[in-house]
N, C-alpha and C positions, 0 to 999 in steps of 0.2 A: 374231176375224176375222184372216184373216192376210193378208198383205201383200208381194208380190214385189215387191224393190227391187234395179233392176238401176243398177249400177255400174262403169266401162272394163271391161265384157266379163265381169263378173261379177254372177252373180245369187245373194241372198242371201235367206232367208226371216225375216220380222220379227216378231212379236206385239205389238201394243200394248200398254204396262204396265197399266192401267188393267184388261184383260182378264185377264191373265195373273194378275195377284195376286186379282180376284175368283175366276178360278177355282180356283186353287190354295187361295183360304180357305176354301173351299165344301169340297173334294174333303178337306181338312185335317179339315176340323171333322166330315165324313160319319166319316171316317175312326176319330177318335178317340170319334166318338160310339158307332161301333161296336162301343168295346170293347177298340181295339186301343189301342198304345204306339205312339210314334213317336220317332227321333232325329235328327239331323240330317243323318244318313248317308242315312237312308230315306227322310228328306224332299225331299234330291234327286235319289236313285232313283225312290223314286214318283209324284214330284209336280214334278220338276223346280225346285226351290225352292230358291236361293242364299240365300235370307234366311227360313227355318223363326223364327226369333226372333222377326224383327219380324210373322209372320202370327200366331205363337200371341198375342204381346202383344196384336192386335186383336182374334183372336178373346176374351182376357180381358177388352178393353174393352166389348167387345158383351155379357159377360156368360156366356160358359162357364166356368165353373170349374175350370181344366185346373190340372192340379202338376206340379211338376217333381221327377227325382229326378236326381242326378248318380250316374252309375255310369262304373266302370272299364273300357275295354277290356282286350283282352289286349296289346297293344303299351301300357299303362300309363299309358294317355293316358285325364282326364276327360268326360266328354259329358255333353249333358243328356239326358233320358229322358222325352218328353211324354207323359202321359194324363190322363184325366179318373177321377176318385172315385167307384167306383164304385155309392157307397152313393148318389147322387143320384137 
């Protein structure tokens, strides 16, 4: 549900956390259940996600089996690499 909250003359659109991270762990988990990979970059391209970490971590609490691979970009910098195994 979203939320206009107007302030000296300015109006600002809010999301409640509580919403936003159920929906992002939903849309995360569809995601990778589908097969696909995700990093962090993608995570808040597609899903608008600052915190890709702490969603996988819950989704691993809940019991997906997700792995992680760290891989290189090309400017030499590490990431992680989310998906799920696909022998499950």
């Amino acid at each position: 549900m979203m939320t206009d909250i107007t302030n000296k003359g300015t109006t600002t659109t809010e999301t409640p956390l509580t919403e936003s991270k159920d929906s992002q762990s939903k849309a995360i988990k569809e995601h990778l259940l589908s097969g696909k990979s995700l990093t962090p970059l993608e995570g808040l391209n597609l899903f608008n996600s600052w915190a890709l970490a702490q969603r996988i971590h819950e989704l691993r609490r809940d019991g997906l089996p997700i792995i992680t691979e760290m891989i290189m970009l090309d400017s030499g910098k590490r990431v992680a690499k989310y998906s799920i195994n696909s022998y499950i």
